[in-house]
Steps between C-alpha positions, in 0.01 A plus 500: 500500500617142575553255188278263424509108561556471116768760510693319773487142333620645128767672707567201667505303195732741344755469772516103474526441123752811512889260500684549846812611541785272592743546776787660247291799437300584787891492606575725246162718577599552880840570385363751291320622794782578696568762252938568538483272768479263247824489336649431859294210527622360129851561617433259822383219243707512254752495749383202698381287147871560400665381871297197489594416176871531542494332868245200247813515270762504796384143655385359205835587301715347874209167507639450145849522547453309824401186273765563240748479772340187658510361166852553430604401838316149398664428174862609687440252748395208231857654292713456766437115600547427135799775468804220419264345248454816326850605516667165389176467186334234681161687555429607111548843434155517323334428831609858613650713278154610281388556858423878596552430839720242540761644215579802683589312821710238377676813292541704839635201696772386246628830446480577916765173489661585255570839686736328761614126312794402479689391146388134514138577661425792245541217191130299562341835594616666154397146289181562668456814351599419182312219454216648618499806239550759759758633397335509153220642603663814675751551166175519343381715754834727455502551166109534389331665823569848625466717816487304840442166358826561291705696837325187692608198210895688501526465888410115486725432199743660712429269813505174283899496471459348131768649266234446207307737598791797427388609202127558627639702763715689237192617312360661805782691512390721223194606571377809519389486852702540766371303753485205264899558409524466908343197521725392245787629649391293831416178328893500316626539836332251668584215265864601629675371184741658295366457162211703628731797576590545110192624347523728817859615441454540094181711539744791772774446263257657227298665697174398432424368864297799731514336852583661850873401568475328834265202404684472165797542726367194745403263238858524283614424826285140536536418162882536477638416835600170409671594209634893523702438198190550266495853597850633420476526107139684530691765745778578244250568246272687693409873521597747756134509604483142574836385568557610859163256583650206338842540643318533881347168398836311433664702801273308710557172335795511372785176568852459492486353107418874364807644635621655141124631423553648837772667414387697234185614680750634726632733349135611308463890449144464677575508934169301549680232283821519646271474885382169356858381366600578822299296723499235258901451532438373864474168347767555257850335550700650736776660283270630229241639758776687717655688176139603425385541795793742594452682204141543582530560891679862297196576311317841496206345585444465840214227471785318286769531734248396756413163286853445460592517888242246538614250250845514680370425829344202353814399377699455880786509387802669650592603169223782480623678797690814327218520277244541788737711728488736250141535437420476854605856513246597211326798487206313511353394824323178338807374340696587816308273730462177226897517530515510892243176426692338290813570679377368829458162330871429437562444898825345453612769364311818723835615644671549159163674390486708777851649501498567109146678616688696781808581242226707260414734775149519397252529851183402298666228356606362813174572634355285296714198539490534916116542500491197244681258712284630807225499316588094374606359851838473389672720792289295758615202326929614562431608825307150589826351342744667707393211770647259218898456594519370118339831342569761764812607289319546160191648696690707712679647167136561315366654771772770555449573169147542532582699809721735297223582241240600767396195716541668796098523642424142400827340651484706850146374542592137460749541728274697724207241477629146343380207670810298564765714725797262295399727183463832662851439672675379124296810376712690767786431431455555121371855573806567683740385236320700227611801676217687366466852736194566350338212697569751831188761471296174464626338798461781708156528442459122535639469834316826622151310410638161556329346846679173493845497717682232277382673190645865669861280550511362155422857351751712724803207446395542146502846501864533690614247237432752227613786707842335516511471091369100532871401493568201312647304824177523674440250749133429440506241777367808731184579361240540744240235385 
């Protein structure tokens, strides 16, 4: 039975006074539709809602700092064609110091200055900042603030090269964190003045400051360059823990005015101490440093001895030249090649240095001091010199010496391939008054692989000459050249 015409219209009626549903929940009706289909769907737009939102946050966080940037670009620009009116006080201080934008800039380009000025362009940059309250304001900072803003406030103190500020930095030495004790660490080392080394040195000497050693090490360094002396009493008094650190500090900056100090640290029970001493006596006068350093180059240490052997080739002085014969036949390989080093810097005196060598009968010693002057030039140098009428004699001499302790290889190929035939002919003749027999296996093999004919004649009248004993009346006037 159909409805009626009424029915329809109170139907109809029905459906338009009945509210109609918005776009969010027939959404949420055909999502509930899809029956476990559904949650996939959710997934999708929560997922896409939360990717447009963070790309939304992405440009609009990059369009912001694009303007900061522009901004700050502008006021450096306007900073810098006033810059000698701010630095001498000519531009008032008020018109950018309370400035959030313009303070930190002027702050960052005084202190990049300051970085690399010299004594007399450092003074207008530092009245700047005081004047201005900036250093103020980051003592202030230092002392009341804490995490990064404190870390950040100790690094600039540090940068501003004020010796007021020493006792902020000192504070920040005893806090709890360790990353803040850094920074203070790093700020008293970049002021680079001694008086900011004390509170340093008093807190190791009681042991109340917890840093890593090398950028403790590093800023001690910086701070008391320029005057090592301020180190030597805290060293005496300090601990077995902490005293091999300080005395690597004055080892490396050490002058000739601490000699005595020297002395005692010397002779220390500790070997890392004695190490220190040792290197430090390099710039010790010479008399002092060669009775300690002798009685060090003996030590049973071999990182000592080794310190010692290079303080005495600092020296270059004739003088050291038992001492480092004798540790050039070490035990050690380390210390055995800094002597054959130091020894191949006394060239006036390489003959002497390389008999004494060949009287202690020691093949790795020699060793050493042959592949040291190889190694250095020094034989390519005396051969060159043998061309010399006025230093053929003292060449000649140095050379057979170095022949004797095992130049053989080096000297038959520079007489086998030196450029001028005047040199390979001297280098001949010196070959065949050394006498040396052992040169014979090598020239055999030479001339057998040798393709040159004048280089076959020089080798064979060399190699008769030593067959025949190289007799002292040789008449050298027949090489082949």
């Amino acid at each position: 039975m159909w409805p009626t015409r009424t029915a329809r219209r109170g139907a109809h009626r029905r459906a338009l006074e009945s509210p109609m549903p918005s776009v969010f929940e027939r959404s949420i009706q055909f999502v509930e539709k899809l029956g476990p289909a559904g949650i996939v769907v959710q997934a999708i737009t929560a997922t896409a809602v939360a990717i447009v939102l963070l790309l939304g946050f992405i440009l609009g966080r990059r369009a912001w700092r694009a303007r900061m940037f522009h901004r700050r670009d502008r006021h450096a620009l306007a900073l810098r064609k006033k810059w000698e009116g701010i630095v001498s006080g000519r531009v008032p201080y008020d018109q950018w110091r309370f400035d959030a934008v313009d303070c930190p800039i002027v702050e960052s380009i005084l202190l990049d200055q300051l970085e690399i000025a010299t004594t007399e362009q450092a003074a207008p940059l530092l009245r700047c900042l005081r004047e201005s309250g900036l250093v103020d304001k980051r003592v202030y900072e230092a002392r009341q603030f804490t995490g990064w803003r404190r870390r950040h406030a100790l690094v600039q103190l540090g940068r501003m090269r004020a010796p007021e500020v020493v006792s902020a930095l000192a504070e920040g030495l005893d806090d709890p964190n360790l990353e803040t004790r850094m920074a203070a660490v790093r700020g008293l080392g970049r002021l680079s003045l001694p008086e900011a080394a004390v509170p340093m040195l008093e807190r190791i000497i009681q042991g109340q400051l917890d840093v890593p050693a090398t950028p403790l090490q590093n800023a001690l360094l910086s701070c008391c360059r320029w005057d090592p002396s301020i180190l030597v009493p805290f060293v005496r008094k300090a601990t077995e823990e902490t005293r091999p650190m300080l005395a690597r500090v004055l080892g490396e900056i050490a002058t000739g005015d601490l000699d005595e100090d020297l002395l005692l640290l010397a002779y220390d029970p500790l070997p890392d101490v004695r190490a220190s001493a040792a290197r430090a006596l390099g710039e010790a006068r010479l008399g002092l440093a060669l009775s300690a350093l002798g009685a060090l180059a003996s030590d049973s240490e071999w990182f000592v001895r080794l310190r010692a052997v290079v303080s005495l080739g600092q020296l270059r002085h004739p003088r050291t030249i038992p001492v480092l014969i004798e540790t050039l036949c070490d035990k050690n390989r380390y210390v055995r090649l800094r002597s054959a080093m130091a020894l191949a810097r006394l060239e006036e005196h390489l003959g002497e240095i390389l008999d004494l060598a060949a009287h202690k009968r020691d093949r790795y010693a020699l060793q050493a001091l042959v592949s040291e002057l190889e190694r250095s030039g020094i034989i390519i140098e005396l051969v060159n010199a043998l061309r010399v009428p006025a230093k053929q004699a003292a060449a000649g001499a140095v050379l057979l010496a170095a022949l004797r302790a095992g130049a053989q290889r080096l000297l038959l190929a520079m007489l086998l391939h030196h450029a001028d035939w005047r040199v390979r002919v001297a280098l001949a003749r010196l070959l065949a008054r050394s006498g040396e027999r052992q040169l014979v296996p090598q020239l055999d093999k030479a001339i057998e692989e040798e393709k040159s004919s004048r280089q076959k004649r020089i080798m064979t009248w060399l190699l008769r000459q030593l067959g025949a004993g190289g007799a002292p009346g040789l008449r050298v006037e027949r090489v082949p050249a």
